[in-house]
C-alpha positions as CSV (number, residue, x, y, z in Angstrom):
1,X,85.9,83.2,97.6
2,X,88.0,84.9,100.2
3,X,85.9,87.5,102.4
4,X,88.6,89.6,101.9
5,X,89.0,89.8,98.0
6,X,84.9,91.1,98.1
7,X,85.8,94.3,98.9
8,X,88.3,94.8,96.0
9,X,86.3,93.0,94.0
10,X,83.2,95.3,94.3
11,X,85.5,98.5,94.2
12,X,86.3,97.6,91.0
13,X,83.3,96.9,89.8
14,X,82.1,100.4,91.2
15,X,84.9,101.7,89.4
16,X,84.1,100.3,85.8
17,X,80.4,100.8,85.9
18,X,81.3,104.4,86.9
19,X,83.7,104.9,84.7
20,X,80.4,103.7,81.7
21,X,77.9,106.2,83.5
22,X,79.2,109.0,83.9
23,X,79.7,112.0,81.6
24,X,82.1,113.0,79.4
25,X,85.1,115.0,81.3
26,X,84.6,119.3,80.4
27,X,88.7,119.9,81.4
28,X,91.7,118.1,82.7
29,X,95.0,118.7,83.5
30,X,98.3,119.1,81.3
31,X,100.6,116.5,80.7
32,X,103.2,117.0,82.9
33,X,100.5,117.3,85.7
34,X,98.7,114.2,84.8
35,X,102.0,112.3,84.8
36,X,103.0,113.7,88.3
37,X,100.1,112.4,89.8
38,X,100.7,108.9,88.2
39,X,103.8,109.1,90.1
40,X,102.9,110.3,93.4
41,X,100.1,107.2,92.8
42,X,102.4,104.8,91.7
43,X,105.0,105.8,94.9
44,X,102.4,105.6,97.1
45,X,101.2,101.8,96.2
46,X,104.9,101.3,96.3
47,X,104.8,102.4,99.9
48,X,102.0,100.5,100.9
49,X,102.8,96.9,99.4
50,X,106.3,96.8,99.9
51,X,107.0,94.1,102.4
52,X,111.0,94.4,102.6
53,X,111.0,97.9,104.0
54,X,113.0,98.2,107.2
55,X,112.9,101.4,110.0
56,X,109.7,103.5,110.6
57,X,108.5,102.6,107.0
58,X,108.7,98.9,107.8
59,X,107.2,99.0,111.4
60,X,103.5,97.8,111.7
61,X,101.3,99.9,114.4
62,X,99.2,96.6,115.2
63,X,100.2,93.3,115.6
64,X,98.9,91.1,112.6
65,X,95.5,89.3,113.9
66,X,92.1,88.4,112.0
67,X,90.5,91.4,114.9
68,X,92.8,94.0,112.8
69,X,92.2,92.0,109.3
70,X,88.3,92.5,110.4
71,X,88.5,96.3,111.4
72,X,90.6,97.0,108.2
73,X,87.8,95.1,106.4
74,X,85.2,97.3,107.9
75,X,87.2,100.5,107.2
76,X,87.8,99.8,103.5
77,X,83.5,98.7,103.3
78,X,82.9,101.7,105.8
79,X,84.6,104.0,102.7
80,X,83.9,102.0,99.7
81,X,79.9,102.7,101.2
82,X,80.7,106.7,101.8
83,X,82.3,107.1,98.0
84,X,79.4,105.4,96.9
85,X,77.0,107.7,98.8
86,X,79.0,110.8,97.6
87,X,79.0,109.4,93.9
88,X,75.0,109.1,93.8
89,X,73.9,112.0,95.9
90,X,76.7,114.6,94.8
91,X,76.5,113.6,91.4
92,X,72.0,113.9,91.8
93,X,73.3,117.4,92.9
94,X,75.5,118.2,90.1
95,X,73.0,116.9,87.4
96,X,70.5,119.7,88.1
């Protein structure tokens, strides 16, 4: 396997086993809200994955290299590790 598909890979897995542990929700939002942010979400991905995208949207700040591939791999680890720090000991916090 890839390198790069771990990190997905385990953020989804943090995803689904949080998603089994954790309590039941006490509120949400409306409708209309919940649907706006499925759209702002949905946009956004849009933004990100789209390769065709010409002008400042289409312009890349780094040349592509496997340095850059690495230090986005460490970024996406460096913040998978601080959700999952702010999962356990916030949610520790919020169990008392």
């Amino acid at each position: 396997m890839n390198q790069f598909y771990l990190v997905p890979v385990l953020l989804l897995t943090l995803w689904a086993v949080g998603s089994i542990v954790t309590k039941p929700t006490l509120g949400s939002h409306s409708q209309w809200q919940s649907r706006t942010v499925v759209w702002i979400v949905a946009l956004s991905w849009w933004l990100l994955f789209d390769r065709g995208l010409t002008g400042l949207l289409g312009w890349r700040f780094l040349p592509a290299s496997s340095v850059a591939a690495c230090g986005g791999l460490a970024l996406t680890t460096a913040g998978l590790a601080l959700a999952l720090w702010a999962r356990l000991y916030i949610g520790a916090i919020g169990a008392h």
